[in-house]
C-alpha positions as CSV (number, residue, x, y, z in Angstrom):
1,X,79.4,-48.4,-46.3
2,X,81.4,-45.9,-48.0
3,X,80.2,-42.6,-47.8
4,X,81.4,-39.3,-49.1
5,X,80.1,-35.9,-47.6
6,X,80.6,-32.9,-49.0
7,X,80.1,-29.6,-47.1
8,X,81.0,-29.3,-43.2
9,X,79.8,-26.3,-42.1
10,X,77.5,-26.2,-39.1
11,X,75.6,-28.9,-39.9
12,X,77.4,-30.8,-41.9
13,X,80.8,-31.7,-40.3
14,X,78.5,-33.2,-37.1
15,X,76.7,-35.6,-39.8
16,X,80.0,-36.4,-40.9
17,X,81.5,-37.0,-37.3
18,X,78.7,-39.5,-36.5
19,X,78.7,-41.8,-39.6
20,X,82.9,-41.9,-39.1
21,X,81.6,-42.8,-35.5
22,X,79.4,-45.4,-36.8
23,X,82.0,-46.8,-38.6
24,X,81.3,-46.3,-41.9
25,X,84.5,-45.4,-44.6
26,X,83.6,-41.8,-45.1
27,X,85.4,-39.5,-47.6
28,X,84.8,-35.3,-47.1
29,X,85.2,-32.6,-49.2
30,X,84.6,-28.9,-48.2
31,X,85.0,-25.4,-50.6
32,X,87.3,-24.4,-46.8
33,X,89.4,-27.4,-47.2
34,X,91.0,-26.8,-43.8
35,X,87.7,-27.9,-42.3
36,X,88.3,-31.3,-43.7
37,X,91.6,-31.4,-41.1
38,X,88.8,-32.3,-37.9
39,X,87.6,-35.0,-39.8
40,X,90.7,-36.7,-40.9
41,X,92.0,-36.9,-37.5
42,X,89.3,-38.7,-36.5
43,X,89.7,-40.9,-39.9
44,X,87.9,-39.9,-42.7
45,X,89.7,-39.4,-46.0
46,X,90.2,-36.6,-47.9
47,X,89.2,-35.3,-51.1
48,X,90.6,-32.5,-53.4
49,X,86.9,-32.0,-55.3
50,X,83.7,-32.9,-55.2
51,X,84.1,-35.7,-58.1
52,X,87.1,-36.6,-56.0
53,X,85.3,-37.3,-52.8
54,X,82.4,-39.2,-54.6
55,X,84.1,-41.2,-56.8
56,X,83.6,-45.1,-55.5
57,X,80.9,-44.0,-52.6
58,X,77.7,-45.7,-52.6
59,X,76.5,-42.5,-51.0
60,X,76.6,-38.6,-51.3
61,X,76.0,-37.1,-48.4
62,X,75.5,-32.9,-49.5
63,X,75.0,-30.4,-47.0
64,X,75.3,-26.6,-48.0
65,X,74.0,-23.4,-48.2
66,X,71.9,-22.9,-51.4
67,X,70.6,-24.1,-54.9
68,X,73.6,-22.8,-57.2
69,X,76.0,-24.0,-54.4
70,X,74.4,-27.7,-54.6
71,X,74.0,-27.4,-58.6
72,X,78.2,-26.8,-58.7
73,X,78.7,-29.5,-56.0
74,X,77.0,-32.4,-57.8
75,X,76.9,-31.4,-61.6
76,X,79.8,-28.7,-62.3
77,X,81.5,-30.6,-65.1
78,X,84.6,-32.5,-64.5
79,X,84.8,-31.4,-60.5
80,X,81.2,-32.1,-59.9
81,X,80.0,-35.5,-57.9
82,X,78.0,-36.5,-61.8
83,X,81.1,-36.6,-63.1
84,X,82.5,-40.0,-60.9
85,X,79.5,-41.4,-59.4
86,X,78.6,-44.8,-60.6
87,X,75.7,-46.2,-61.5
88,X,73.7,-47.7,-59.0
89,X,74.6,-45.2,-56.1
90,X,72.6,-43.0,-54.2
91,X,72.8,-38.9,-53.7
92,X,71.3,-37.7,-50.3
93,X,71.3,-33.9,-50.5
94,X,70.3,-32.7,-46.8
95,X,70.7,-28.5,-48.1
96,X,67.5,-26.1,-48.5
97,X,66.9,-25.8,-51.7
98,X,64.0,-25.3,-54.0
99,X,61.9,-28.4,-54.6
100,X,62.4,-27.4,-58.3
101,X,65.9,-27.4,-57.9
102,X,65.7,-30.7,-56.3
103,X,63.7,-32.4,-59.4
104,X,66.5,-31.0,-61.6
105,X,68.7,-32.6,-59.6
106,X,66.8,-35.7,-59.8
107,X,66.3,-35.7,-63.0
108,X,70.6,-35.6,-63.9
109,X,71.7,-38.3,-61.8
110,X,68.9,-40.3,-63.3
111,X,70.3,-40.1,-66.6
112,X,73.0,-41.8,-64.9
113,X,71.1,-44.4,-63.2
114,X,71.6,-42.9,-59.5
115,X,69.1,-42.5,-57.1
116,X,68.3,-39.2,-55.2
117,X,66.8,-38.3,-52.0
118,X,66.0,-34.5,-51.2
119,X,66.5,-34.4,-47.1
120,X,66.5,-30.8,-45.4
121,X,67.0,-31.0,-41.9
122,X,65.6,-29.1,-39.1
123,X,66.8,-28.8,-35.2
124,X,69.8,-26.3,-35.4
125,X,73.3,-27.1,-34.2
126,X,71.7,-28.6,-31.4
127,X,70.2,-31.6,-33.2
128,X,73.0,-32.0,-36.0
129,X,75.9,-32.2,-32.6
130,X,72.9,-34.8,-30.8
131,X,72.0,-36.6,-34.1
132,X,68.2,-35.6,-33.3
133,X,67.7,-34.0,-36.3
134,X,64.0,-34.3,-38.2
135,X,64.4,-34.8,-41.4
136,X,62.2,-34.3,-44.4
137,X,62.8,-36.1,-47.1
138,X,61.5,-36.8,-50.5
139,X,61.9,-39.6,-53.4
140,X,61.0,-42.6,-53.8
141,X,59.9,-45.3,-51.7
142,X,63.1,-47.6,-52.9
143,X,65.6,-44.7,-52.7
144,X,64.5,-43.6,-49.4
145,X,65.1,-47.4,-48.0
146,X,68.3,-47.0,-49.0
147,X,68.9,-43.8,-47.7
148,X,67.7,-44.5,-43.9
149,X,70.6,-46.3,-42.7
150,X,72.7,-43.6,-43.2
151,X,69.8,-40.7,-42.0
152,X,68.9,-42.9,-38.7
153,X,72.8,-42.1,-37.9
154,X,72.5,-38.3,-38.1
155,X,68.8,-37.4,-37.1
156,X,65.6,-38.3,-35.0
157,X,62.4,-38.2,-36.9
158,X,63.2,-39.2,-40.0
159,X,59.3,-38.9,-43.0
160,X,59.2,-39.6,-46.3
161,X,57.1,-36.6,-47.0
162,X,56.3,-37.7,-51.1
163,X,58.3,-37.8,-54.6
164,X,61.6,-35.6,-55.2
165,X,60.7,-32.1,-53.6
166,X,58.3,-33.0,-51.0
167,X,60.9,-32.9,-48.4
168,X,61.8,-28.8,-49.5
169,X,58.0,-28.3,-49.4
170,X,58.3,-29.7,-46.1
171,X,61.4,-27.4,-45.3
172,X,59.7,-24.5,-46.7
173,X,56.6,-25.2,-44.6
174,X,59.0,-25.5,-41.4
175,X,60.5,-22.0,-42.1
176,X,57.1,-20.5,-42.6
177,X,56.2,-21.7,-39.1
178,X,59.0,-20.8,-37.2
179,X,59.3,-17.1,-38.7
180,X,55.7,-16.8,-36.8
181,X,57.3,-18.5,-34.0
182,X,60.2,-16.4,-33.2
183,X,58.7,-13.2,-34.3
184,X,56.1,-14.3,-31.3
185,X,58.7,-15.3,-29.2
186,X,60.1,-12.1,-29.2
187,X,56.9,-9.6,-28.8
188,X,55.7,-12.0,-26.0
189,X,59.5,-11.5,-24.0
190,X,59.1,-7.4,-25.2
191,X,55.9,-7.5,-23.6
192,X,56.4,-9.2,-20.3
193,X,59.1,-6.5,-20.1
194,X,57.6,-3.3,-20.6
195,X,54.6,-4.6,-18.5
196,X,56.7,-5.2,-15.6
197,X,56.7,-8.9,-15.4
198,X,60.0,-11.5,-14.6
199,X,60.7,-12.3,-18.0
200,X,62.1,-15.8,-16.8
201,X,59.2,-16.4,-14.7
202,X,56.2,-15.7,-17.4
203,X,58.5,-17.8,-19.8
204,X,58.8,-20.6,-17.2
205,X,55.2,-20.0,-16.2
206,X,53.6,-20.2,-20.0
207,X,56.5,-22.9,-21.5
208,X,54.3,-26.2,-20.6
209,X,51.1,-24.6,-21.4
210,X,49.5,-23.9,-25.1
211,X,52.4,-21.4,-26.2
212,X,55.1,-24.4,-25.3
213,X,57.3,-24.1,-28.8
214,X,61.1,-25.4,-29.0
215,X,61.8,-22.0,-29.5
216,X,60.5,-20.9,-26.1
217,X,62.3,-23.5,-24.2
218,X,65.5,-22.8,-26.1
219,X,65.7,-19.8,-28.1
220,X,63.6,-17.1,-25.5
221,X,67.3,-16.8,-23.0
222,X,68.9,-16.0,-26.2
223,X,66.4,-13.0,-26.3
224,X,66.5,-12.1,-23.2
225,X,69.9,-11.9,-22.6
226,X,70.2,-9.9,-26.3
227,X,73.0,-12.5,-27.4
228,X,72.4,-14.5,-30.4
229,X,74.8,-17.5,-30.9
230,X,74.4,-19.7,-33.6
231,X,72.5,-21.7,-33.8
232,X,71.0,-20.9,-37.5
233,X,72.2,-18.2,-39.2
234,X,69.3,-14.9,-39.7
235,X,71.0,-14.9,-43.1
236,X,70.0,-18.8,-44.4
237,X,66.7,-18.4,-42.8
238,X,66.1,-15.5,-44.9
239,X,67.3,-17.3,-47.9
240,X,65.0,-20.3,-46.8
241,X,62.3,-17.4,-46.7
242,X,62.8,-16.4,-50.0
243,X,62.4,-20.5,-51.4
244,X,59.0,-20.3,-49.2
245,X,57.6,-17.3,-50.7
246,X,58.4,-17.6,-54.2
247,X,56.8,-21.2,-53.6
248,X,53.4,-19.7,-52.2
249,X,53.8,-16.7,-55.6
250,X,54.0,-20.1,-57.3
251,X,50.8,-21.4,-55.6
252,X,48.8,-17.9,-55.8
253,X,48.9,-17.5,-51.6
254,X,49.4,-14.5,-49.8
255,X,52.1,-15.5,-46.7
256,X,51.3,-12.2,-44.7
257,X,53.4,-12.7,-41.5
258,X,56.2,-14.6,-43.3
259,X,56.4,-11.5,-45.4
260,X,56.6,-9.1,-42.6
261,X,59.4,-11.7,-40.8
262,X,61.6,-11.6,-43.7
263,X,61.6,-7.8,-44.3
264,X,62.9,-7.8,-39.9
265,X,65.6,-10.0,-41.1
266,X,66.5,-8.3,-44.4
267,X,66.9,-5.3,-41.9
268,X,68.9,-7.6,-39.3
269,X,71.4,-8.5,-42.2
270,X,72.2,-5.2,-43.9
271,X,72.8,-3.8,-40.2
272,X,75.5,-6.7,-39.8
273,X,73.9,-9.2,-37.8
274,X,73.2,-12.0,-40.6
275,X,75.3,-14.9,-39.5
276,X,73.8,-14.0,-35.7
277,X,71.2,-16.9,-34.5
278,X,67.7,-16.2,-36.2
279,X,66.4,-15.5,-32.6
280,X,68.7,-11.8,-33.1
281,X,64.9,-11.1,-34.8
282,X,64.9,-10.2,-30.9
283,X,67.2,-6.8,-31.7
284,X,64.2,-5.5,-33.8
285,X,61.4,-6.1,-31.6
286,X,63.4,-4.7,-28.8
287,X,64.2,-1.5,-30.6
288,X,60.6,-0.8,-31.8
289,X,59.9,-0.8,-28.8
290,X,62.5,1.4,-27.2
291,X,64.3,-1.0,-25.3
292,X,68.3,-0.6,-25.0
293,X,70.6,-3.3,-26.1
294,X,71.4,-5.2,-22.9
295,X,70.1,-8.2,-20.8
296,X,66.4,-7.9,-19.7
297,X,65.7,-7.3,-16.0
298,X,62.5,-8.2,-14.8
């Protein structure tokens, strides 16, 4: 199948690696073009521009950073993926996005008779390296068919949440749990410390109980050992915070503790620690409560 992926940043240059691996005749395209170089060595072709990459593909592949990012990428006028696509093709757009930025997506390429399939991904660096990646994805029932060969190569659990959006409800969802998560994460570690407990131990002892979390088992050494590599940037959670709350304003509901979570980071990125793993929330907790920068000792 030919393929064209656009966007290799953390995520995205893994997805790409796979589907070359899987034999597929992949074209990529990055804003950093010397991030394409990786790729190519391992046979993928090239592409000056977006509209470049995607003319011929059968599939987009899209992975960035943020709605007006995606918007240039697949509609910016003569350099944008609309403007070479054919008909008949299919855009899979795996960035976080709002779900009404996905229907407007939607809705161009269908004036163009192209399918689309809104797919944010969850499971860090971690899952995009292992192709374990859950997927959320939303469209239609025909588009999404055509869109799993190419997802079962670069994730795990792979749902076809509901129409175009569903999957960046899904996303949005997914960031509102894990804000709780980490924040708790990182109270419980503070906690054990200042109580005098092994911060290992009570981790190992409470990880295959009621509190086990993914983020226990592999974010709590991050916090422990106050060093936060990536990961998933603080600074595109917050953004994906942002999409999640101006969704529930949307819906009329209150998000209390996805609030407080996002006001920690806000703090986390204007002190210089935004492209830090989201697990740096860690630095705040820690300070609030007294504790000096440094591993934890018992």
């Amino acid at each position: 199948m030919k393929i064209a992926v656009i966007g290799l940043g953390t995520m995205g240059a893994p997805m790409a690696r796979h589907l070359v691996a899987a034999g597929h005749d992949v074209t990529v395209h990055n804003r950093t073009r010397e991030r394409e170089a990786p790729l190519a060595e391992l046979g993928a072709a090239r592409a000056a521009t977006p509209a470049e990459a995607a003319a011929g593909a059968e599939v987009v592949l899209c992975c960035v950073s943020d709605t007006p990012d995606v918007e240039a990428i697949l509609l910016n006028g003569d350099t944008g993926v609309i403007a070479t696509i054919s008909p008949g093709a299919l855009v899979i757009d795996c960035s976080t996005i709002s779900p009404e930025g996905a229907r407007r997506l939607a809705a161009a390429f269908a004036e163009h008779q192209v399918g689309f399939v809104d797919a944010p991904v969850s499971g860090g660096s971690e899952g995009a390296e292992k192709a374990t990646l859950a997927i959320m994805c939303g469209g239609s029932e025909a588009d999404f068919a055509r869109a799993l060969p190419v997802l079962d190569i670069i994730g795990g659990a792979i749902t076809l949440v509901g129409p175009v959006g569903c999957g960046q409800i899904a996303k949005a969802v997914n960031q509102v749990v894990l804000a709780g998560v980490y924040q708790g994460v990182a109270e419980g570690i503070v906690l054990a410390h200042r109580a005098g407990a092994d911060v290992e131990k009570v981790v190992a002892a409470i990880e295959n109980g009621a509190a086990r979390s993914w983020v226990l088992e592999n974010r709590a050494p991050n916090m422990q050992a106050d060093a936060y590599p990536l990961g998933f940037r603080v600074r595109l959670h917050r953004k994906d915070l942002g999409i999640a709350l101006e969704t529930a304003r949307e819906c009329g509901i209150p998000l209390p503790v996805t609030s407080y979570v996002a006001t920690q980071e806000d703090g986390l990125i204007h002190g210089g620690h935004g492209d830090e793993d989201m697990s740096a929330i860690a630095r705040t907790v820690r300070r609030n409560a007294g504790i000096a920068d440094g591993p934890l000792k018992g």
